[in-house]
C-alpha positions as CSV (number, residue, x, y, z in Angstrom):
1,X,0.0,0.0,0.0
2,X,0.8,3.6,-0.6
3,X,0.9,6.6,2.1
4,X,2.4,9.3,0.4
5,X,-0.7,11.0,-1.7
6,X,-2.6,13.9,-1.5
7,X,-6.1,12.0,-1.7
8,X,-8.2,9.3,-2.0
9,X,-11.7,7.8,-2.9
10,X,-13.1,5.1,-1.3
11,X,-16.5,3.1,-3.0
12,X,-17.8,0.1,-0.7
13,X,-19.0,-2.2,-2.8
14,X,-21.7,-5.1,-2.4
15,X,-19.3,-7.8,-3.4
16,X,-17.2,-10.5,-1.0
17,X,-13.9,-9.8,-0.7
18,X,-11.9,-12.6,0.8
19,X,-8.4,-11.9,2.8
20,X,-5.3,-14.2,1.8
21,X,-6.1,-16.3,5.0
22,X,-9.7,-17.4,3.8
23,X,-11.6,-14.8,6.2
24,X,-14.7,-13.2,4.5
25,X,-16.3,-9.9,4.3
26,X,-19.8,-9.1,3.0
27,X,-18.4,-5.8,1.5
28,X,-15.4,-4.7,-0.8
29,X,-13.9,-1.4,-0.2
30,X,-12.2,0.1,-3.3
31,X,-9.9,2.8,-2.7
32,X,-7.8,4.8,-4.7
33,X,-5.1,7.0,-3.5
34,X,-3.7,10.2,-6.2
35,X,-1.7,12.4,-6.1
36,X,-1.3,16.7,-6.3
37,X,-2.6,16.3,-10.1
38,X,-5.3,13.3,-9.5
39,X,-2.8,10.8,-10.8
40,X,-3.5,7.3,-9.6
41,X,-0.9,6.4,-7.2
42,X,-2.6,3.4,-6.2
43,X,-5.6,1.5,-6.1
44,X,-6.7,-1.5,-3.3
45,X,-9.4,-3.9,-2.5
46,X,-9.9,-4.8,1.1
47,X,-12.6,-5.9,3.3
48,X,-15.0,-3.9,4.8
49,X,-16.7,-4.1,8.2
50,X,-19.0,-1.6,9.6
51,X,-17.4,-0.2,12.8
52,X,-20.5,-1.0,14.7
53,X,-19.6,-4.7,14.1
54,X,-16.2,-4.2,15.4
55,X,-17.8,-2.5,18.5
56,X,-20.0,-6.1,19.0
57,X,-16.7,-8.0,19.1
58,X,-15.1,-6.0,21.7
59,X,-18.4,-6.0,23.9
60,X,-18.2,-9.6,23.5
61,X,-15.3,-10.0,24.2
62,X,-14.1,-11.6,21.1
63,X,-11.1,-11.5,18.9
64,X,-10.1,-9.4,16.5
65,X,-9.0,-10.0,13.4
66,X,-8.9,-7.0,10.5
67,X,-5.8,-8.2,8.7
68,X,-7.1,-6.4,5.0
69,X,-9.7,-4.6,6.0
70,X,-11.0,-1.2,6.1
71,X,-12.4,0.6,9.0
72,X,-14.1,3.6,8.6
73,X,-14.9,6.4,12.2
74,X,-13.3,3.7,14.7
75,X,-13.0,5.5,18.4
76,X,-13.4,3.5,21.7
77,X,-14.3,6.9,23.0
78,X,-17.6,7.0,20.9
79,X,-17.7,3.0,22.3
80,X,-17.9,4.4,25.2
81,X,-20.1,7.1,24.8
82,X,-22.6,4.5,23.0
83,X,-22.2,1.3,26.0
84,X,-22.5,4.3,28.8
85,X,-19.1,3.5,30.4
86,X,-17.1,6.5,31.8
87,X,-14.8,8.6,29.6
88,X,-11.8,7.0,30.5
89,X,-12.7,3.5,31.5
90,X,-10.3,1.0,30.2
91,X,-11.7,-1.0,27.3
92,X,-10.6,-4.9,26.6
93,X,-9.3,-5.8,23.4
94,X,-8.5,-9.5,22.9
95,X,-5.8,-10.6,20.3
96,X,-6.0,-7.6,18.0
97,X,-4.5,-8.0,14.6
98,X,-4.8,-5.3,11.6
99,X,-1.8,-5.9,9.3
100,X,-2.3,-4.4,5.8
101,X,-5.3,-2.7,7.0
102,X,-6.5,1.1,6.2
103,X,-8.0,3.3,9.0
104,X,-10.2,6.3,8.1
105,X,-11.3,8.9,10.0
106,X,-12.4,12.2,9.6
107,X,-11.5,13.2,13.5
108,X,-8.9,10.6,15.1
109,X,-9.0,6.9,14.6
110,X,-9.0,6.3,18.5
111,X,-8.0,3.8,20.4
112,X,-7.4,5.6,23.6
113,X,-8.0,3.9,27.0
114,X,-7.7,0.5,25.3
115,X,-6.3,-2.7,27.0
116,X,-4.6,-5.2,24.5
117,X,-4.6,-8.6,25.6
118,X,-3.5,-12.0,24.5
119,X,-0.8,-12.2,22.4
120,X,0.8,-10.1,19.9
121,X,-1.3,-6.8,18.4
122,X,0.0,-5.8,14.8
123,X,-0.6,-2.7,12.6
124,X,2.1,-4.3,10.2
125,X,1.7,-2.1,7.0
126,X,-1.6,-0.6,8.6
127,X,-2.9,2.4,7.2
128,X,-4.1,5.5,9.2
129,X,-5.6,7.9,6.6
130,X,-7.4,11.5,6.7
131,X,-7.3,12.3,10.5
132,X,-4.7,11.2,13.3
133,X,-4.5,8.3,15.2
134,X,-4.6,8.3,19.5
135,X,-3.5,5.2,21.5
136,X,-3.8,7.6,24.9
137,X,-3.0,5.5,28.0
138,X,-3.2,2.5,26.1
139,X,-1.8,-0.6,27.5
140,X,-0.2,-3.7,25.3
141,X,0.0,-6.6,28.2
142,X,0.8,-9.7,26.4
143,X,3.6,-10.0,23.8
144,X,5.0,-8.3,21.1
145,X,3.1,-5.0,19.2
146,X,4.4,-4.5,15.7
147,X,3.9,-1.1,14.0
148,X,6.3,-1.7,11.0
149,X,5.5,0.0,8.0
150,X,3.0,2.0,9.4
């Protein structure tokens, strides 16, 4: 994936897109990244997940995998806000992985307050487009967290 560009389009489609380790999405999301002149710098499929999906996992406790996905307003603030917990209550994250994976936010991709657990968390070649990303008084307990290529 490319990070140097001036902007992008993203189109969700209604097709399946399925990651190199068999997992499936419902949704594609197309995006295209130019440059100054409109140029195509780069164009990607990945899967898409709407963030209130993602928000169930983590209220159930469950893990996550977004290895080639795309995630479009995630904040564990606005999880908060939404499961009535304080505004800086810790929030559980089992076995997080996003490796290839494209972030997009117009505010902050926000994963402030958030407790990784079990095992190793990768953004390996993650993506975090538009608006800034906040890992506030986050804290990685078990193993090792990759952020290569980010």
């Amino acid at each position: 994936m490319i990070f140097d560009f001036s902007s992008y389009k993203v189109k969700i489609r209604d097709n399946e897109f399925t990651t190199p380790d068999e997992k499936k999405y419902p949704n594609t999301a197309s995006i295209s990244f130019f440059d100054k002149n409109r140029k195509e710098l780069s164009y990607v499929e990945l899967g898409y997940t709407d963030v209130n999906n993602l928000y169930e996992l983590i209220k159930k406790a469950e893990i996550i995998n977004l290895d080639y996905c795309y995630i479009e307003e995630f904040s564990l603030s606005k999880y908060r806000q939404i499961n009535n917990l304080e505004k800086e209550e810790l929030v559980t994250i089992k076995s997080f992985t996003a490796k290839n994976s494209v972030f997009d936010a117009i505010e902050l991709t926000d994963f402030s307050f958030g407790v990784f657990q079990e095992g190793n968390v990768s953004f390996q070649n993650a993506g975090f487009i538009h608006a800034g990303v906040n890992f506030t008084s986050s804290v990685f307990e078990d193993g090792k967290v990759n952020f290569n290529s980010c």
